[in-house]
Rosetta silent file (secondary structure, phi, psi, omega in degrees, C-alpha in Angstrom):
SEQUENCE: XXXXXXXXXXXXXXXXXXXXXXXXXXXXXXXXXXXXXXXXXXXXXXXXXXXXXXXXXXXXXXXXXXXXXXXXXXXXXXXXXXXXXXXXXXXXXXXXXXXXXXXXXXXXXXXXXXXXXXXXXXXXXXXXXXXXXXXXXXXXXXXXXXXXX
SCORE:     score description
SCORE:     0.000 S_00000001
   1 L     0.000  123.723 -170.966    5.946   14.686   10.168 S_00000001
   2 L  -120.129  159.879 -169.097    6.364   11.684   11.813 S_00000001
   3 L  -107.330  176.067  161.610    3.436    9.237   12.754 S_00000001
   4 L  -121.515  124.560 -175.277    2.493    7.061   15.451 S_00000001
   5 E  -107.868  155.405 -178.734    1.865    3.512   15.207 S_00000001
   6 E  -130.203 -177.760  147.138   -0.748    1.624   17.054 S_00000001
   7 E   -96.651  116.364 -161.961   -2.483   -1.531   16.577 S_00000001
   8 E  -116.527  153.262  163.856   -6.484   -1.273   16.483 S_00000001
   9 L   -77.855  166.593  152.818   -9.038   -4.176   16.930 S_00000001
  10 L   -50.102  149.067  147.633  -11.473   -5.121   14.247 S_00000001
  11 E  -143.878 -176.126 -173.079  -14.959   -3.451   14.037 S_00000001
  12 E  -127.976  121.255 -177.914  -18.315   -3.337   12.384 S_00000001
  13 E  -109.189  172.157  173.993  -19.460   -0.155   10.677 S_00000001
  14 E  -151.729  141.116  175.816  -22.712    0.990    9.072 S_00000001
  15 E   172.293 -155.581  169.234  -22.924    3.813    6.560 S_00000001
  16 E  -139.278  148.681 -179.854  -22.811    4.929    3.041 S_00000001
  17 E   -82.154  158.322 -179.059  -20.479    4.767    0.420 S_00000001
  18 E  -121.795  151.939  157.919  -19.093    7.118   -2.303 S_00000001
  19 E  -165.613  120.816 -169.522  -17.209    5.612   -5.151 S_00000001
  20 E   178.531 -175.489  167.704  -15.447    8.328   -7.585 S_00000001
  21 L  -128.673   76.167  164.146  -12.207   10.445   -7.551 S_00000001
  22 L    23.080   -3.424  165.749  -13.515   13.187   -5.794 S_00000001
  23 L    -7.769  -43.040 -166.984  -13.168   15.629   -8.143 S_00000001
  24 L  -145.757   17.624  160.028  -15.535   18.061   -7.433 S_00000001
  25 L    73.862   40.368  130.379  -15.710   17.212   -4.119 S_00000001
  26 H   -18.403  -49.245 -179.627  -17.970   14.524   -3.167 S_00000001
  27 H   -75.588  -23.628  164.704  -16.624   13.213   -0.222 S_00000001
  28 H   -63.791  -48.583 -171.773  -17.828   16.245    1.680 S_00000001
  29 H   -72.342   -4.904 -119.041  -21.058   16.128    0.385 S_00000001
  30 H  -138.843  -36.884 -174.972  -21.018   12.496    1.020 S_00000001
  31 H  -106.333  -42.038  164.264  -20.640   13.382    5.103 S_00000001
  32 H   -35.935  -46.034  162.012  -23.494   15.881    4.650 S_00000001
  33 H   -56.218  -46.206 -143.477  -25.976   13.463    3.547 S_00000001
  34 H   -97.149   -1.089  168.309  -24.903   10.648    5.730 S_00000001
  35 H   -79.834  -28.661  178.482  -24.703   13.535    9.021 S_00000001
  36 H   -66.405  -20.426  173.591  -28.619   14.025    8.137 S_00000001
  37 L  -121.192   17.325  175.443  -28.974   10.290    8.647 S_00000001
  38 L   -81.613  -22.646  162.972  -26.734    8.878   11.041 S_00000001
  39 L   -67.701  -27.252 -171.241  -29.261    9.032   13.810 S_00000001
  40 L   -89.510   19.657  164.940  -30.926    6.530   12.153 S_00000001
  41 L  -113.015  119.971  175.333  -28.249    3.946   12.975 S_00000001
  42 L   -58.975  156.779 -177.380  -28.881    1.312   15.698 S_00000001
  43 L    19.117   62.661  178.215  -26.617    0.513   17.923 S_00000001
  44 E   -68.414  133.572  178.667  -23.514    2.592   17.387 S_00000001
  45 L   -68.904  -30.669  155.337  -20.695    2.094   19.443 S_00000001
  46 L  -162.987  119.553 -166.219  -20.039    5.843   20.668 S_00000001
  47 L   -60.124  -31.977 -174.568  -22.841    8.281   19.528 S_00000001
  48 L  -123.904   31.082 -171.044  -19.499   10.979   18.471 S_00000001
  49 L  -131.072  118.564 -147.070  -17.249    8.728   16.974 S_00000001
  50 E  -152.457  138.749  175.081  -17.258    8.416   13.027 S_00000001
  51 E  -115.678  151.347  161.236  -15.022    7.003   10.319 S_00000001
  52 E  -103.865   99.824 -177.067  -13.935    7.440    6.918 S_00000001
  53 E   -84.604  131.731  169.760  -13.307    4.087    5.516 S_00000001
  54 E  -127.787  128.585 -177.047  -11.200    3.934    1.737 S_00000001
  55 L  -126.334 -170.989  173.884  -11.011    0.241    1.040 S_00000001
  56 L    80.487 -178.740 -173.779  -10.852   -1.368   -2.362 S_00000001
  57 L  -121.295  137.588  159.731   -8.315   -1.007   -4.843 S_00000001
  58 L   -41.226  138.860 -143.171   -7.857    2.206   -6.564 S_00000001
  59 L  -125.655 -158.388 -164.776   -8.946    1.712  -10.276 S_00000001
  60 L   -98.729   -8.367  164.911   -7.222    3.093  -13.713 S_00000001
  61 L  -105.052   13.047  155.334   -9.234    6.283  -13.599 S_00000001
  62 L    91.282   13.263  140.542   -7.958    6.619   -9.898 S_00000001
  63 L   -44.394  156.978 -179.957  -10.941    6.059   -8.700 S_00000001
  64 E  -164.498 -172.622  171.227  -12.034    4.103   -5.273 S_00000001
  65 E   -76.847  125.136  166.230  -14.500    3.354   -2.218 S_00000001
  66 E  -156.562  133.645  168.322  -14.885    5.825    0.511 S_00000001
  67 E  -133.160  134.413  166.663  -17.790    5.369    3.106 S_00000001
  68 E   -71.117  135.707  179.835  -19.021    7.910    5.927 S_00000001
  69 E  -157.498  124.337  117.948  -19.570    5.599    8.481 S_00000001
  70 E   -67.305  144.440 -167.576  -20.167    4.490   12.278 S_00000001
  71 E   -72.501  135.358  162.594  -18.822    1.935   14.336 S_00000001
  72 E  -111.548  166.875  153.411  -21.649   -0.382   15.743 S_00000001
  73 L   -91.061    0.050  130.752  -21.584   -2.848   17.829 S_00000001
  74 L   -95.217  139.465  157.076  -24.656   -4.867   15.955 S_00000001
  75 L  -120.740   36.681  141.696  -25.552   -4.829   12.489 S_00000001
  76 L   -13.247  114.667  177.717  -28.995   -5.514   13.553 S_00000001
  77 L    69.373   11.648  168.278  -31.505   -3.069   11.792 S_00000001
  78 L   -51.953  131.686 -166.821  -29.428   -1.582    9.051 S_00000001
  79 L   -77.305  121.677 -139.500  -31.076    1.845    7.722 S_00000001
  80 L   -77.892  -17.169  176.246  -32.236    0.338    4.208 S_00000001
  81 L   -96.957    2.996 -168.124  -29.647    3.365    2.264 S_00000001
  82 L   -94.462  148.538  176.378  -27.053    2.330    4.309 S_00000001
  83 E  -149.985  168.530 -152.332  -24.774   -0.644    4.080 S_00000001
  84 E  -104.979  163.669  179.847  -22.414   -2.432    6.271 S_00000001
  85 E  -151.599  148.780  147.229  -18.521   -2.812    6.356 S_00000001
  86 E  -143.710  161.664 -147.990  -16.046   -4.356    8.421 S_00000001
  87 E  -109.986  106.930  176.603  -12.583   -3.449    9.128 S_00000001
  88 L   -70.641  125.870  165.724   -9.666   -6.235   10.225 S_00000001
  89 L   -19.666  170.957  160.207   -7.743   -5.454   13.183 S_00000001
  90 E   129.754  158.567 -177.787   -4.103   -5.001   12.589 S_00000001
  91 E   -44.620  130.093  150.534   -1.070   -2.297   12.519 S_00000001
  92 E  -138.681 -176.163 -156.039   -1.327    1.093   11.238 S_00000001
  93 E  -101.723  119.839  147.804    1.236    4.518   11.119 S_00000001
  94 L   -60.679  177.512 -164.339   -1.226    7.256   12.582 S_00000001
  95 L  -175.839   81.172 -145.741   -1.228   10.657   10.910 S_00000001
  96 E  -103.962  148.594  154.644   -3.329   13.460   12.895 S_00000001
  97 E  -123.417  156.999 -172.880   -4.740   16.407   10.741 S_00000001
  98 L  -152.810   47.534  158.630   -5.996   20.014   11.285 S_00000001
  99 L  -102.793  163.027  165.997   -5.640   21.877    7.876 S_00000001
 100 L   -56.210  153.198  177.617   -8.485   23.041    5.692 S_00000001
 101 H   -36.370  -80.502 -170.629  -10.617   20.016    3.449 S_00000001
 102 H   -14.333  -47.323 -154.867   -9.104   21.360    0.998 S_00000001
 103 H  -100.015  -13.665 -155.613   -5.649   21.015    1.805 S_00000001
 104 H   -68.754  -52.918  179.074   -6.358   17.230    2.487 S_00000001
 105 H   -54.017  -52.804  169.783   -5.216   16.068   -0.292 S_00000001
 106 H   -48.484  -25.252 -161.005   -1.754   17.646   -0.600 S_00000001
 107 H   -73.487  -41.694 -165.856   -1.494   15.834    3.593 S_00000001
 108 H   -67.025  -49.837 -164.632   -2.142   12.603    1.567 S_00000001
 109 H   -53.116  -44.852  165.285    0.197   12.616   -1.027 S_00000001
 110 H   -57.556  -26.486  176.147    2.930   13.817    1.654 S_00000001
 111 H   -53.569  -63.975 -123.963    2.088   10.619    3.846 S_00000001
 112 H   -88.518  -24.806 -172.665    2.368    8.298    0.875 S_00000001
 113 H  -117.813   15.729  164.985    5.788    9.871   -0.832 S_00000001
 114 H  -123.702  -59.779 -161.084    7.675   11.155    2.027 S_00000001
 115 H   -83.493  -45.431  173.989    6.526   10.049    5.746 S_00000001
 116 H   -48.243  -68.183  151.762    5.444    6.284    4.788 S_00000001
 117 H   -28.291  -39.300 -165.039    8.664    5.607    2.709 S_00000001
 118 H   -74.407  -63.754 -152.107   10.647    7.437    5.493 S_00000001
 119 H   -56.925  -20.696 -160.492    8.968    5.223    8.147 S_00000001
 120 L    57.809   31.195  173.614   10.469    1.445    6.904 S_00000001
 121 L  -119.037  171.425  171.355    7.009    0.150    7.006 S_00000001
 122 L  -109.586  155.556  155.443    5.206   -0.846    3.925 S_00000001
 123 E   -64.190  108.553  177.351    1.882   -0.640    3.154 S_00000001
 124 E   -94.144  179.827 -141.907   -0.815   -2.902    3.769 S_00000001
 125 E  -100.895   -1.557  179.227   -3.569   -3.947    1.668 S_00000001
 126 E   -63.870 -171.943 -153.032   -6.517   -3.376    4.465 S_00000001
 127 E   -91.831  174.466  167.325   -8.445   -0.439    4.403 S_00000001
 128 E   -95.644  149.058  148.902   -7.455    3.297    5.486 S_00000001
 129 E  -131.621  170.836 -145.333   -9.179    4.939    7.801 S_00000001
 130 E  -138.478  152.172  175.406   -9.978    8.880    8.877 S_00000001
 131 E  -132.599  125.298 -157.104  -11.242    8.923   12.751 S_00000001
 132 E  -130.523  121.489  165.145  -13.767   11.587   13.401 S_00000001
 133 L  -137.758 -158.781 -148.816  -14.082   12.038   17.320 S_00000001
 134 H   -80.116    5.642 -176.049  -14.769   15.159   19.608 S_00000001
 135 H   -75.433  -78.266  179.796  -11.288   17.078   18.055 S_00000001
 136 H    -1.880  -76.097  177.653  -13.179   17.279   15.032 S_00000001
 137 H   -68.808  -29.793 -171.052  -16.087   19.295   16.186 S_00000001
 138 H  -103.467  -30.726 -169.748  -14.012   21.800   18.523 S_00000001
 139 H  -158.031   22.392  173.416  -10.627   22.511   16.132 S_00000001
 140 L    63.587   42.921 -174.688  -10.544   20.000   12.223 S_00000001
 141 L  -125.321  142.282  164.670   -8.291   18.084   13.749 S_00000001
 142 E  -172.819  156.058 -148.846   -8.511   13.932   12.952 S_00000001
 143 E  -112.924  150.430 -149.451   -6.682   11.375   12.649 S_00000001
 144 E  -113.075  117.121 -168.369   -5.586    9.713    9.487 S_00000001
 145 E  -108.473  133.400  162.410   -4.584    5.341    9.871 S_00000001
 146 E  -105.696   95.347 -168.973   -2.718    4.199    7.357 S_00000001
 147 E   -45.216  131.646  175.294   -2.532   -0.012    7.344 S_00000001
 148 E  -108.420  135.609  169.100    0.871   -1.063    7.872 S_00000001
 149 L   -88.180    0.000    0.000    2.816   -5.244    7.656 S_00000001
């Protein structure tokens, strides 16, 4: 599996965070809540285009940060359960997926101890992101950014 790297601008998100090690499967329910309430964010940047930001440092029970989110362009009017993040420009090693949720996990572990290592880049300390656009909704398929130096 080999990735593609791009370079992304910066943006400004609005959404809500999770922080756990998913165990029981949280981060789904985590985009259920925040798809019941996502209307309720001003000025969004494309009405079908939604990220999963994991920022932060992983902790000693493996925990971390992961927020359901959209990009805005303002963060004007943040919805009062919601809170804002923003994401520095910069390289990252692309990664597209289409397997079951489930399965997600096993995609990550191959990026981090086969295709990243393979790649000659290292890992940088900005955040990952999961890119939820119109793929999504028609076939699971989204793309996975991994920050790169």
């Amino acid at each position: 599996m080999k990735g593609k790297i791009v370079n992304i601008e910066g943006f400004k998100a609005v959404g809500i965070t999770y922080f756990g090690d998913n165990t029981n499967g949280e981060i789904p329910r985590l985009w259920e809540v925040f798809n019941k309430s996502f209307m309720n964010i001003k000025h969004k940047s494309n009405p079908m285009l939604f990220y999963g930001i994991c920022d932060g440092e992983i902790d000693s029970e493996c925990r971390f940060h992961y927020t359901a989110c959209a990009k805005v362009d303002s963060f004007e009017s943040v919805p009062e359960n919601m809170e804002t993040k923003i994401v520095q420009g910069g390289k990252y090693i692309v990664y597209t997926y289409g397997g079951a949720i489930q399965d997600l996990g096993g995609f990550y572990e191959n990026i981090f101890t086969h295709c990243l290592p393979a790649s000659g880049y290292e890992m940088d300390d900005r955040p990952q992101l999961e890119l939820y656009d119109g793929r999504f909704m028609v076939n699971g398929e989204f793309d996975i950014y991994i920050p790169i130096k």
